[in-house]
C-alpha positions as CSV (number, residue, x, y, z in Angstrom):
1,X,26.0,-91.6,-81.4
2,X,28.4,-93.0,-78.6
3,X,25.8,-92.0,-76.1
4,X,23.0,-93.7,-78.2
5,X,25.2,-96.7,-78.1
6,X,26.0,-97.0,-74.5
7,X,22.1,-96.7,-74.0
8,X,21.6,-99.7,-76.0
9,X,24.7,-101.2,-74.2
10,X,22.6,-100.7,-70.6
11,X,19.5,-102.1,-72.1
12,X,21.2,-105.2,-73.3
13,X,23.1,-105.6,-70.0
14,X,19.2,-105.1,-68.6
15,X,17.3,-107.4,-70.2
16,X,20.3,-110.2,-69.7
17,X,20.4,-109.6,-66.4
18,X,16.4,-110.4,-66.0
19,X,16.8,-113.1,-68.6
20,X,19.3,-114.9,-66.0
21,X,17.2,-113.9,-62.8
22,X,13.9,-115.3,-64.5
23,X,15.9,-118.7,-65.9
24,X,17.6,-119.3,-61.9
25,X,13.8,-118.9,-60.7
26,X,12.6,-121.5,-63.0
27,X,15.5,-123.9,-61.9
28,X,14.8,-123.4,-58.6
29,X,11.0,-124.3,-58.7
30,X,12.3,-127.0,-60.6
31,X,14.9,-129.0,-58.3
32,X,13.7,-132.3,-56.9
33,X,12.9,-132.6,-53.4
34,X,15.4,-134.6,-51.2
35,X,15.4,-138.2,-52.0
36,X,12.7,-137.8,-54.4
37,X,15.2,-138.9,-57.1
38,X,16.5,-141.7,-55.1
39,X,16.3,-145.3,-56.1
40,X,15.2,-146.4,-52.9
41,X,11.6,-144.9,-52.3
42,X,12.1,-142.3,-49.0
43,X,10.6,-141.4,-46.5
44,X,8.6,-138.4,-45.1
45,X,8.0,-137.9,-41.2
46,X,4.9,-135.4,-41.1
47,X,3.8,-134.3,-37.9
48,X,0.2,-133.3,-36.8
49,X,-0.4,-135.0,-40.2
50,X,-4.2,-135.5,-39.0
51,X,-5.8,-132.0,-40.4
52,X,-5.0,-129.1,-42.3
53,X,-1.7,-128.5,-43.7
54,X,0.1,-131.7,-41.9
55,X,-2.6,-133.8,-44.0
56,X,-2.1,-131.9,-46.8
57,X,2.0,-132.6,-47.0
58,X,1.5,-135.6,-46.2
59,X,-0.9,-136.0,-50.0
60,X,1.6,-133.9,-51.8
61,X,4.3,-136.3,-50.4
62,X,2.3,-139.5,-50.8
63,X,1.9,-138.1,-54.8
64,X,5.6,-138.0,-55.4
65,X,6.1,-141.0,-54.0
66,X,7.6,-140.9,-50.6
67,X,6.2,-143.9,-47.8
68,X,5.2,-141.8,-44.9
69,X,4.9,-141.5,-41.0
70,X,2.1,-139.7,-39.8
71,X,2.2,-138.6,-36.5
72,X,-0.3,-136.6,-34.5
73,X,-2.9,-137.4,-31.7
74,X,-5.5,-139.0,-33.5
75,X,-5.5,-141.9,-34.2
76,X,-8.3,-142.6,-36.2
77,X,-8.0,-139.7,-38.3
78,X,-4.2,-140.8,-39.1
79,X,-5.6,-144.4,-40.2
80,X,-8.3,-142.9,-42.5
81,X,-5.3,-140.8,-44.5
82,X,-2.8,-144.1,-44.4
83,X,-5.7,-145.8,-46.1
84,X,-6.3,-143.2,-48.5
85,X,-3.0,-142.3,-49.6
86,X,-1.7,-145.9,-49.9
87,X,-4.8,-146.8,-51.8
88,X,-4.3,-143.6,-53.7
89,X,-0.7,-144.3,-54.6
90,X,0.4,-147.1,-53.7
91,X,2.9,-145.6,-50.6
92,X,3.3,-147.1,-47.3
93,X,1.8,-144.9,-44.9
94,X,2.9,-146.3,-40.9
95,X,0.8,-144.5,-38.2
96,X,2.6,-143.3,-35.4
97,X,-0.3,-141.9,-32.7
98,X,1.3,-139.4,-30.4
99,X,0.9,-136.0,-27.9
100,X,4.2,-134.2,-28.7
101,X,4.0,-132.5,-25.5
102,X,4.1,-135.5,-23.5
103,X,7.7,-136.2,-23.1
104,X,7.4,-140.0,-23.2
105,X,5.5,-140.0,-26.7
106,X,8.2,-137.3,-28.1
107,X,10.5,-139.9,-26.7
108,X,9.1,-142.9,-28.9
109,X,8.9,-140.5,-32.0
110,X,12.5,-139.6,-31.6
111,X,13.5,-143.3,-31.4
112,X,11.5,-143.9,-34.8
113,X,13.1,-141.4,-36.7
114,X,16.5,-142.4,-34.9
115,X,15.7,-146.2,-36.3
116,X,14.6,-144.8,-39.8
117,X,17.8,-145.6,-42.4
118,X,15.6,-144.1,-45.4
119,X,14.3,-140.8,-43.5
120,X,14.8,-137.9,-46.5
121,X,12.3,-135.7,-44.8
122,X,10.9,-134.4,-41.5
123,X,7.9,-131.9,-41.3
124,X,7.6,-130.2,-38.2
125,X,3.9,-129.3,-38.8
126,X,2.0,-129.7,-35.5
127,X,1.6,-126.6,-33.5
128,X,-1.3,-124.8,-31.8
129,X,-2.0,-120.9,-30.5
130,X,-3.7,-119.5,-27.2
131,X,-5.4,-116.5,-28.0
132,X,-5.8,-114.1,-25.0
133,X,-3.6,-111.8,-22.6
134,X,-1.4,-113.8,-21.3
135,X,-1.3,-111.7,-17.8
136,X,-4.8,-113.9,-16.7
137,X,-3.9,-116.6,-19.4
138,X,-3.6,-120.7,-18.4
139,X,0.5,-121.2,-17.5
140,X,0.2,-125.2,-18.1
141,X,-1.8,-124.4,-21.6
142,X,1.0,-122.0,-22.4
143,X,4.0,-124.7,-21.5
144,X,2.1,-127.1,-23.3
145,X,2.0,-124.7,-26.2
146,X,5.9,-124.3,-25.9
147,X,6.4,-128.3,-25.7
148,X,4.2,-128.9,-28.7
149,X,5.6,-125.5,-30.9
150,X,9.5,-125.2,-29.6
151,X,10.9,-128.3,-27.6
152,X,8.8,-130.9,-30.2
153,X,10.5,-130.0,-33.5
154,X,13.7,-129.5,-31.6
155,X,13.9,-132.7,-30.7
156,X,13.0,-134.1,-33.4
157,X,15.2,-132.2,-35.8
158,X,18.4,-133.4,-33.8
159,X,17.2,-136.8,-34.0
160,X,16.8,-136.9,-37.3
161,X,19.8,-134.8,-38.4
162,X,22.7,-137.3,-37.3
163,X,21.2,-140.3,-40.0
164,X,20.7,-137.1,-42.6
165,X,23.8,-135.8,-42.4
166,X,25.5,-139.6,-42.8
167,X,23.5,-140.5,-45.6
168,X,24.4,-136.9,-47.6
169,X,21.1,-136.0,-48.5
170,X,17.6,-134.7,-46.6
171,X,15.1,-131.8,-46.1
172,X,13.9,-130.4,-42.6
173,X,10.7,-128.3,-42.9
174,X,9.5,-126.5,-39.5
175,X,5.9,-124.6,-40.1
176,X,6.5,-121.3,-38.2
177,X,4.1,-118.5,-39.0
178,X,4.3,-115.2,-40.0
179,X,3.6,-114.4,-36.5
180,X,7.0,-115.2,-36.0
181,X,8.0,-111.2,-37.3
182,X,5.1,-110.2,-35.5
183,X,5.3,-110.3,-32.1
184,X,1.7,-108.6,-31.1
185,X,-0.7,-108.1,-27.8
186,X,-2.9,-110.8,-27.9
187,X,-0.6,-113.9,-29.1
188,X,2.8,-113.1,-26.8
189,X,3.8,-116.8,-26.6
190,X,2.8,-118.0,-29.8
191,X,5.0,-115.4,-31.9
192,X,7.6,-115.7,-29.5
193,X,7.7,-119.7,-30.0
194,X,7.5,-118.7,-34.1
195,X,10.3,-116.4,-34.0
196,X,12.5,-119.0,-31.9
197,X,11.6,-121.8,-35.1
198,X,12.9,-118.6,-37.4
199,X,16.0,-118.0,-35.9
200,X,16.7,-121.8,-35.4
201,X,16.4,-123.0,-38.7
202,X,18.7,-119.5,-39.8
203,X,21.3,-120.2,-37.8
204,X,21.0,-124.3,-38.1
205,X,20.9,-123.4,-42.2
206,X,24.3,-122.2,-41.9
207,X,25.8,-125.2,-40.1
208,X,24.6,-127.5,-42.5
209,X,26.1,-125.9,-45.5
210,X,27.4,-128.3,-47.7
211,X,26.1,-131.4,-45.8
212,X,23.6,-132.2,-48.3
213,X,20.8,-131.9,-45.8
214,X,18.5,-128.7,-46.1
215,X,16.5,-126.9,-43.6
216,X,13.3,-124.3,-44.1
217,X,10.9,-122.4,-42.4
218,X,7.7,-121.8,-43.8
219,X,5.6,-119.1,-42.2
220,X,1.8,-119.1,-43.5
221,X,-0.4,-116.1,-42.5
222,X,-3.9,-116.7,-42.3
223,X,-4.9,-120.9,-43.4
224,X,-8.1,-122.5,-43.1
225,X,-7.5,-125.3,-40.8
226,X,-9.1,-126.2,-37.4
227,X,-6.1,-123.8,-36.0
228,X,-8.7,-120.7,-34.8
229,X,-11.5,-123.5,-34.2
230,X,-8.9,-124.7,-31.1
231,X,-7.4,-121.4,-30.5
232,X,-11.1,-119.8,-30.2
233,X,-10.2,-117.1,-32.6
234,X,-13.0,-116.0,-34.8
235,X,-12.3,-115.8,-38.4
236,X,-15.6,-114.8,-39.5
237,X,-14.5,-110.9,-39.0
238,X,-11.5,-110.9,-41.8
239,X,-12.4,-110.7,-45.5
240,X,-11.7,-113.6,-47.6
241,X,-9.2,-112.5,-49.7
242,X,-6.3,-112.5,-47.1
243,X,-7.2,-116.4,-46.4
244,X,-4.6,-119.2,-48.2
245,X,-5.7,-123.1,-48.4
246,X,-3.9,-125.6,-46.5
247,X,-2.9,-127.4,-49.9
248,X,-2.2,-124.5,-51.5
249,X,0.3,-123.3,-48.5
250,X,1.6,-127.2,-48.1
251,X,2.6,-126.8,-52.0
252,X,4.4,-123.4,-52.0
253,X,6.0,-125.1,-48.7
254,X,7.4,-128.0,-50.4
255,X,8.6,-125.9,-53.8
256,X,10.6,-123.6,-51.7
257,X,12.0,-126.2,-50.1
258,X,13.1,-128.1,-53.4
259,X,14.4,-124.7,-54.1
260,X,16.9,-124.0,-51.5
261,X,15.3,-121.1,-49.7
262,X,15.9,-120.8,-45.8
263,X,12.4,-118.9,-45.4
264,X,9.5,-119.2,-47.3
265,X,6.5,-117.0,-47.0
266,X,3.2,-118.1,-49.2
267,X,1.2,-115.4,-50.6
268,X,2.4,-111.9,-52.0
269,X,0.0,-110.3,-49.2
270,X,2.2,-112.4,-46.9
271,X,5.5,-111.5,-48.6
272,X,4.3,-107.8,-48.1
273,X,4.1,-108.0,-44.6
274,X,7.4,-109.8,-44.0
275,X,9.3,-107.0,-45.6
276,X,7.3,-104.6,-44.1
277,X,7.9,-105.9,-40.4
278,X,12.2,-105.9,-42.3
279,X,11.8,-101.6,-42.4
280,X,9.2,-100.7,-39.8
281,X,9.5,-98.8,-37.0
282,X,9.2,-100.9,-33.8
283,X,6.9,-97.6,-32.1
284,X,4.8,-97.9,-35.1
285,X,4.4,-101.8,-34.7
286,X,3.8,-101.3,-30.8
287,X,1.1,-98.4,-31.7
288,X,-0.6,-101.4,-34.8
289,X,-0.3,-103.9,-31.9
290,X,-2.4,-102.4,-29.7
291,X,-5.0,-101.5,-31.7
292,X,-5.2,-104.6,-33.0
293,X,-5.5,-105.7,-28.9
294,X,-8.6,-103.5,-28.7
295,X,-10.1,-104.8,-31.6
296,X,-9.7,-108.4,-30.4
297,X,-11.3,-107.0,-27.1
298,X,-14.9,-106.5,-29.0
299,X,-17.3,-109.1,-30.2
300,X,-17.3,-108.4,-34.1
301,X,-19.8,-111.1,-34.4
302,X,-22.4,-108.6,-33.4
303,X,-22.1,-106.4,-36.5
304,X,-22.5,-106.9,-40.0
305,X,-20.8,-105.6,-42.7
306,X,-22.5,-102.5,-44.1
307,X,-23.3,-103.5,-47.9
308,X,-23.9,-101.2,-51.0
309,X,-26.1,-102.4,-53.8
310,X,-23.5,-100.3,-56.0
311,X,-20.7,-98.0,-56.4
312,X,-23.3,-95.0,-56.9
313,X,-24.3,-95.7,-53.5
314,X,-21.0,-96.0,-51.8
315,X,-19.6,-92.5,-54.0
316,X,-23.2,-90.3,-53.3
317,X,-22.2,-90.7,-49.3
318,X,-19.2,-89.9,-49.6
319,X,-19.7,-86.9,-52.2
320,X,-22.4,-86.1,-49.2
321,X,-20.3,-86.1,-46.3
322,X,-17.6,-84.1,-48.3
323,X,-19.5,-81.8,-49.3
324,X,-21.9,-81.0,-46.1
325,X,-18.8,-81.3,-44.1
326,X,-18.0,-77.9,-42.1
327,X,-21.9,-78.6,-41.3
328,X,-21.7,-81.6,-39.9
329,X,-18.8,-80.6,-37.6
330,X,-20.5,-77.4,-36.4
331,X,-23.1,-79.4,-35.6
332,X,-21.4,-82.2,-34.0
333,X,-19.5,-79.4,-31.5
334,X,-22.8,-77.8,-30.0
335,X,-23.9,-81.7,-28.7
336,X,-22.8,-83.2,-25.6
337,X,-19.9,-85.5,-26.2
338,X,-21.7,-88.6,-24.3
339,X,-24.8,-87.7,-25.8
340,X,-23.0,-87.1,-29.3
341,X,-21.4,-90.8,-28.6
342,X,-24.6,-92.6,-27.5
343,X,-26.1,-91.3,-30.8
344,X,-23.6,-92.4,-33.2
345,X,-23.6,-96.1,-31.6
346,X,-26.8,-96.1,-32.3
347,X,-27.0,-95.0,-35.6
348,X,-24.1,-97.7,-36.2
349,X,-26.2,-100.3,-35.2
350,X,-28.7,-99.5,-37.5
351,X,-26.3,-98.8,-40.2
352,X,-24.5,-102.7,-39.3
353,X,-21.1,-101.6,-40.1
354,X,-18.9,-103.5,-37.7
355,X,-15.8,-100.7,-38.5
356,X,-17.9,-97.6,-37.1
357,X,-18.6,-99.7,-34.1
358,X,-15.4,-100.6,-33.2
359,X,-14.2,-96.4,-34.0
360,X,-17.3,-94.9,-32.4
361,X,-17.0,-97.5,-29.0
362,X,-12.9,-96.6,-28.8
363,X,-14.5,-92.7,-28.9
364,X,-17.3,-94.0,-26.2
365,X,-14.8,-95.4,-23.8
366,X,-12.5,-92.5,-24.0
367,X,-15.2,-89.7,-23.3
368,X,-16.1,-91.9,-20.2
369,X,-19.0,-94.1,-20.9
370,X,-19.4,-97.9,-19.1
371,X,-18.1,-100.6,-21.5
372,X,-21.6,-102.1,-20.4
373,X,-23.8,-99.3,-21.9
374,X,-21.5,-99.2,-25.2
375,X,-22.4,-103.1,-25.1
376,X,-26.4,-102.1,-25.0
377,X,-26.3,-99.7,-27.5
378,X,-24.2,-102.1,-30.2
379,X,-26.8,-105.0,-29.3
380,X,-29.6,-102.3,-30.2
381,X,-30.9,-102.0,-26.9
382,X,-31.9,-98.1,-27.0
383,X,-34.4,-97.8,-23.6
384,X,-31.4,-95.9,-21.9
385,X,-30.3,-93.5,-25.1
386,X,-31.1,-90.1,-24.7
């Protein structure tokens, strides 16, 4: 009986423990933004406000009724989206046309924010990424990339913090990436600058305790914006299902951000990777890098994804290849290995699955063939195969 009881006891002690958890996340996605509540209608600062998920904030803002700033290079884009959202709702939206990594434009945006007496919030959105090895990379494309990622909302966030912490109230938001917790081959600067906006807005976090004024990260994964268009990354080779919206990223950004968190991740396929990079070995994540650097090296665009009018198809080759197994090997050891390699990136072409490829040409390389005869065979050009 008294062990029947104290069973109960656990379950009560349980289930009140969730009830509080679950009723402390609904207040938290609850709390008002900074200023939001304010009789005086605030203001937002949003940079590279002109696209993707600066032009998206800068909605979301406009909608709760913050008058806005809108900074970012182009001009005529930022006019469009002040028309629209003041139409829209009835905001002011001032454009503010500037190159953040020009030091006499990040100048004039500092002295705006500086002169602002009803700045609640700054969004440190604009940003861009190289994509390449940054041994043979452009140096004055990669300072750029620093001025615009790192020195940009740096100086913005001290200019705006003095008037913020006076006033008792106001939110920071830098965009970092989830890049930032993984620092890979391919993107060296770029997570670098990301993991430098992390540990910033940590360590800033805890010398603003109790100042009223909050301050966020929010590292996205991947976001359709014009991001890969200008960093020449093709998109076209992940699936679909790892991709977020801008809006739909801008809005978990800004709930978090009501709520008090330090970083916010969007996405539970994002979330997973973030903890993942908290526990993982760093061999393992230098073995994941480079492969993911000879990945990058092919051109996926040649090969298409090998399709299967239904699951009877997919589970009769692979019943197939499990069962005629020990035959296919014994077969596979009397060929030559180039020969055996030139014949299985050719029967990958023809099969147009762009995974084989990329296995079968790593196999290619390392049993000696020329990069240039592997790029033959994938383009289906078979006059040289055996």
């Amino acid at each position: 009986m008294a062990t029947s009881r104290k069973s109960w006891l656990g379950v009560g002690i349980g289930l009140g423990a969730l009830a509080g958890w679950l009723w402390w996340q609904r207040a938290r996605r609850e709390a008002p933004l900074p200023g939001s509540q304010a009789e005086e209608r605030p203001t937002a600062l949003v940079t590279g406000a002109s696209s993707g998920i600066g032009t998206e904030f800068a909605r979301l803002l406009a909608r709760q009724g913050y008058d806005l700033i809108l900074v970012a290079r182009r001009e005529e884009r930022l006019r469009a989206l002040a028309v629209e959202l003041e139409d829209a709702h009835g905001i002011s939206a001032e454009v503010l046309p500037a190159d953040l990594g020009d030091a006499e434009a990040l100048a004039e945006v500092e002295a705006r924010i500086a002169a602002s007496e009803t700045l609640t919030l700054l969004i440190n959105n604009a940003g861009f990424g190289i994509d390449g090895e940054f041994a043979t990379s452009d140096l004055e494309a990669e300072h750029a990339m620093i001025r615009v990622n790192v020195v940009a909302p740096v100086r913005l966030t001290r200019a705006a913090l003095p008037g913020m912490i006076a006033r008792g109230e106001g939110g920071i938001l830098n965009v970092s990436s989830v890049s930032g917790f993984y620092p890979l081959a391919g993107s060296v600067n770029y997570s670098g600058a990301k993991a430098y906006l992390n540990a910033l807005t940590e360590a800033l976090h805890q010398e603003l305790m109790g100042t009223g004024v909050r301050v966020m990260t929010l590292c996205p994964g991947f976001t359709r914006t014009e991001f890969q268009k200008q960093a020449e990354i093709n998109a076209s080779v992940l699936p679909d299902v790892i991709w977020m919206s801008a809006e739909a990223v801008a809005a978990h950004g800004l709930r978090d951000l009501a709520a008090g968190h330090v970083i916010s991740v969007p996405g539970l396929g994002n979330q997973a990777l973030v903890a993942l990079s908290r526990i993982m070995p760093r061999e393992a994540l230098y073995v994941i890098g480079r492969w993911l650097h000879d990945l990058r090296t092919l051109d996926m665009q040649k090969f298409r994804k090998r399709t299967y009018d239904g699951l009877d198809d997919l589970v009769a080759d692979v019943r197939f290849m499990v069962d005629h197994r020990e035959e296919v090997h014994q077969a596979m050891d009397i060929i030559d290995p180039a020969f055996r390699r030139r014949l299985m990136l050719a029967v990958t072409q023809v099969n147009e699955c762009r995974y084989c490829a990329h296995h079968h040409a790593q196999g290619a390389l390392t049993d000696g063939l020329a990069a240039e005869e592997i790029a033959e065979l994938l383009a289906g050009e078979f006059e040289a195969c055996p």
